[in-house]
C-alpha positions, 0 to 999 in steps of 0.5 A: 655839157656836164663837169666830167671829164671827157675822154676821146680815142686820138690820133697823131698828125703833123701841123703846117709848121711840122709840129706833131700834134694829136687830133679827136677822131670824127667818130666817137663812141663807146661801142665804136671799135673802128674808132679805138682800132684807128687811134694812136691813143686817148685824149683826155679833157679835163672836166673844169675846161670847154674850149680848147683852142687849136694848138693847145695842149691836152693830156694824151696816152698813146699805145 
């Protein structure tokens, strides 16, 4: 995995303790147009970070 950053299509969802959260979608793709229909919004990654640990937070632009 290069330095660039990483844009996914994301959707909201709710945690067990009742916090919403956003989660990449399963399919992922440029040509995906289910994947872009399914999404609330894009997630963006950041090129200087790989892990990101579950509850962490992210940038997201929802529509």
């Amino acid at each position: 995995m290069g330095n660039h950053l990483q844009v996914l299509a994301g959707r909201f969802t709710t945690t067990q303790s009742g916090l919403t959260a956003v989660e990449p979608l399963e399919k992922q793709g440029s040509a995906s147009l289910l994947a872009i229909a399914s999404a609330d919004g894009l997630i963006l990654l950041p090129e200087d970070r790989h892990l990101f640990a579950p509850g962490g937070l992210v940038d997201f632009f929802p529509w």
